[in-house]
SETI-303295 format. One line per field, with one value per residue (C-alpha): residue number from 1; x, y, z. Coordinates in steps of 0.5 Angstrom, whole numbers, plus 500, padded with zeros to 3 digits. Example, Ala and Ser with C-alpha at 12.3 -4.5 7.8 and 13.67 -1.06 7.14 Angstrom:
2
num: 1_2
xx: 525_527
yy: 491_498
zz: 516_514
END
This chain:
226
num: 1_2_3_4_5_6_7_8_9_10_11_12_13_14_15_16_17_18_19_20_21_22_23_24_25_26_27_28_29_30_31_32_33_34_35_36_37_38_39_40_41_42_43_44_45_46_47_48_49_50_51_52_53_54_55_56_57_58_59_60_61_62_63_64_65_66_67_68_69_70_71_72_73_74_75_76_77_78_79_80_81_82_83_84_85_86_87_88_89_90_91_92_93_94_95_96_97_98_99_100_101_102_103_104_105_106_107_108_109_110_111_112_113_114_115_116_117_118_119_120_121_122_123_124_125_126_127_128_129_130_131_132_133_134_135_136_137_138_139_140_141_142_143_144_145_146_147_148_149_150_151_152_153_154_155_156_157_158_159_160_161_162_163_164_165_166_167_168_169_170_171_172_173_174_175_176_177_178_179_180_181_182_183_184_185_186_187_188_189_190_191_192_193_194_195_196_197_198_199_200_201_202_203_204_205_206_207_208_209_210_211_212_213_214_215_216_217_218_219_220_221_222_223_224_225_226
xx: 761_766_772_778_783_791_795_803_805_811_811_814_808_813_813_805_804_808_804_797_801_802_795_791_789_785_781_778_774_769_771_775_780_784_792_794_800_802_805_807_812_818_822_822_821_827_827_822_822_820_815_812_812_807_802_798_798_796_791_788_788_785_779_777_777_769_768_772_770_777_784_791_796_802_809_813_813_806_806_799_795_793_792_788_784_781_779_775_771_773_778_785_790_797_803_807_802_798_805_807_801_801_808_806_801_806_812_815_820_820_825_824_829_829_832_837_840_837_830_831_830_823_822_824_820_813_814_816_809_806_808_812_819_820_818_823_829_831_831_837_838_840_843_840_835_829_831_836_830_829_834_831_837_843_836_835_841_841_834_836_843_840_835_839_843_836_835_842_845_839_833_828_823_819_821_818_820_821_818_812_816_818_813_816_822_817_816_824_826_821_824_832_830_826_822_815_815_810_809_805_802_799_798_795_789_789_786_783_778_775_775_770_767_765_764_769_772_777_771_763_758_751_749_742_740_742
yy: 377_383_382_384_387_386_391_389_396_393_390_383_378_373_378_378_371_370_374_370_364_367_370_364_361_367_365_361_367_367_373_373_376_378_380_385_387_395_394_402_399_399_391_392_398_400_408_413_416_409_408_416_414_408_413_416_410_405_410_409_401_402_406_401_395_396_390_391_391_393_394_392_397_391_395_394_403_402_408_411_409_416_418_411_413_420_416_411_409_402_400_400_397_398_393_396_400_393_389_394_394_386_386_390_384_379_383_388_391_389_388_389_386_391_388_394_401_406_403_404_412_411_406_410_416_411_409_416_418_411_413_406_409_407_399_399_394_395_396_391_391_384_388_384_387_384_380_376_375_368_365_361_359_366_369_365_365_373_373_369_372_378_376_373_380_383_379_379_385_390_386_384_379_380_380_383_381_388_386_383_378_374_369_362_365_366_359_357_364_363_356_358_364_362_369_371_374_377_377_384_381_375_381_386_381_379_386_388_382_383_389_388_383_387_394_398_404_411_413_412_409_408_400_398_398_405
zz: 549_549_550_554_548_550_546_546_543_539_533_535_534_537_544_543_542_549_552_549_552_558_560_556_563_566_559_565_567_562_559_552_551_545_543_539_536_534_527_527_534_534_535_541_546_551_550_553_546_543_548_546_539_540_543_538_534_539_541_535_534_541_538_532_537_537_541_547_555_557_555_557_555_555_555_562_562_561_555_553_559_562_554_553_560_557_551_554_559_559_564_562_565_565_566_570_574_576_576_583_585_585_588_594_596_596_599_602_598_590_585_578_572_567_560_559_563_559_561_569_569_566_571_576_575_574_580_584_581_584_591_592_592_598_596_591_593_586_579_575_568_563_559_554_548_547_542_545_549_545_546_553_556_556_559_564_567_566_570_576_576_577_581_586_587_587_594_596_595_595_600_595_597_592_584_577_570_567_560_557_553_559_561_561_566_572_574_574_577_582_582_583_587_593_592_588_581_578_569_569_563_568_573_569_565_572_575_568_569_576_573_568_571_578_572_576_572_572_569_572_568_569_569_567_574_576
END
């Protein structure tokens, strides 16, 4: 069978097998699914020119997986993933694009906990471009890299503390974790927070799933009944 391919376009495998972790219980559908790591990516990708440089290189990881059925494109800014559409057929999710989108059915206003400053502007223009501005409660960063990212417990307690202003002061009642690698936080930031967090990685193999399985596109294709 083919299979979903989850692509995490930096080169930390530690960020990748996160992200294995995390999407490991939606295997339970029946659809194999593989991660891969960019190895030409940066450590971990906090700019846009960072992000624009993993395009090319992730378009072509993306073409020798011969066996997908699917891809998910794994950095929250979702980089390649109008690039990866024109290559393709196959459904392609980003995580950013399918963790607003899941946001939107659970509450009114989202915020989004962004791991540093400099990637809030990208944010901002995706979700201009989305259309769902006017959702957006707010967009605050850690100010945390993405390696300081594993150590657990100085992340948690920036995560609810941003979370908590992001309920308090800016009126979200519905949270995204800005980052792939943030997984294992959902369950004690939904915890200390009281409010819905979705893993856009979780959200992305989600959709990318039902996708595949009901043979929805970008692109039209002929089935064998057709």
């Amino acid at each position: 069978m083919n299979a979903l391919v989850v692509i995490n376009p930096n080169s930390s495998q530690t960020v990748t097998d996160g992200i294995d972790r995390a999407i490991d219980p939606l295997r339970s559908f029946g659809i194999p699914i593989r991660c891969l790591t960019l190895a030409e990516g940066p450590p971990g990708i906090e700019s846009q020119q960072q992000a624009d440089l993993t395009i090319a290189p992730m378009l072509k990881l993306a073409a020798a997986q011969n066996d997908a059925a699917g891809y998910v494109i794994a950095c929250f800014g979702d980089p390649g993933l109008h690039a990866l559409r024109d290559q393709t057929s196959l459904p392609v999710v980003g995580i950013q694009e399918a963790s607003v989108m899941t946001a939107l059915t659970l509450g009114h206003k989202f915020g989004v906990i962004a791991i540093l400053p400099a990637s809030i502007p990208r944010h901002l223009r995706a979700f201009g471009a989305m259309g769902v501005s006017g959702r957006l409660a707010g967009d605050r960063a850690l100010g945390l890299s993405v390696a300081d990212l594993a150590e657990d417990g100085k992340s948690l307690n920036a995560m609810i503390a941003t979370g908590k202003r992001l309920r308090d002061e800016d009126g979200a009642d519905v949270l995204i974790m800005g980052c792939a690698g943030m997984a294992r936080f959902r369950d004690p930031l939904q915890d200390a927070t009281g409010l819905p967090v979705v893993d856009p990685a979780q959200a992305a193999v989600s959709m990318a799933v039902g996708q595949i399985r009901l043979n929805l596109s970008h692109e039209v294709r002929r089935t064998d009944h057709a």
